[in-house]
N, C-alpha and C positions, 0 to 999 in steps of 0.2 A: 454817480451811479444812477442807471437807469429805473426810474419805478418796474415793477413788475405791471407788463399789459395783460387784462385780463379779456381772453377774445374766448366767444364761445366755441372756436374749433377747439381747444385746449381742454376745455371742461372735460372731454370723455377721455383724454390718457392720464388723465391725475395719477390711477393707480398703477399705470400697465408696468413702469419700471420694476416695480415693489412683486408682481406677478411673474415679472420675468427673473427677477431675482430667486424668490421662490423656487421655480421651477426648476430652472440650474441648479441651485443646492438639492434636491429632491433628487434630478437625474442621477447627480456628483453620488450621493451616499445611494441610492441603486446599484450603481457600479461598484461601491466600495464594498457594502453587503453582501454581493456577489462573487468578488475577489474571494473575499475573508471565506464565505464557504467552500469555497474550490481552493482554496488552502487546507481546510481540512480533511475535505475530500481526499487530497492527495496523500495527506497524511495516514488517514485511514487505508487508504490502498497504498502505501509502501507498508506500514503495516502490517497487511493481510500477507501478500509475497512476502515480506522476510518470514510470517508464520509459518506459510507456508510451504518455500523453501530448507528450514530447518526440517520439519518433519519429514520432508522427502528426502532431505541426509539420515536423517536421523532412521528412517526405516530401512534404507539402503543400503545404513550399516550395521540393524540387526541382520538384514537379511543375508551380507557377508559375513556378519560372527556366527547365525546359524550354518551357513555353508561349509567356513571353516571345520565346525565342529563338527559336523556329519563328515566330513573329510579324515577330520585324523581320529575319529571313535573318542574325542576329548569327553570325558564327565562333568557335570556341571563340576566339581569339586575342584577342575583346573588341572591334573594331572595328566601329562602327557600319556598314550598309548598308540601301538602302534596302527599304521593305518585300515583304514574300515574296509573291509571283503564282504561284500555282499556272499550269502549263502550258498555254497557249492560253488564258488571260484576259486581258486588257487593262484596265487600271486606267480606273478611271471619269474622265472629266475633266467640269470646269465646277462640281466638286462640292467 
């Protein structure tokens, strides 16, 4: 095995390996920190849409149960009656 030669051009990379190692590891977990939040992110915003999708069923289908009811004169009580005539109309007959 050869002695180690010790020549002054060498003296000034002693550490540069150990720097560049560093550095790599630093960028690597950069990129991972960053991942890991835009994973969340995206969780947050599927989130937000499905919240927000329910309520737009969800009003769409008060909005059809009130319609309905203003349709057949139903009570809140649930009992069927017959359908609702605006005042001074008279329902069509023969039809």
């Amino acid at each position: 095995m050869k002695p180690a030669v010790k020549n002054s051009e060498n003296r000034g990379e002693r550490g540069i390996a150990l720097l560049i190692a560093i550095f790599a590891l630093l960028l690597i977990s950069g990129i991972a920190v960053a991942l890991i939040m835009m994973a969340g992110t995206e969780s947050a915003i599927e989130g937000n849409y499905r919240g927000s999708t329910q309520a737009f069923y969800d009003s769409y289908a008060g909005l059809e149960e009130g319609r309905g009811r203003s349709l057949r004169a139903e009570p809140l009580g649930g009992r069927g009656g017959e359908p609702h005539q605006p005042h001074g109309c008279q329902p069509l007959s023969g039809h």
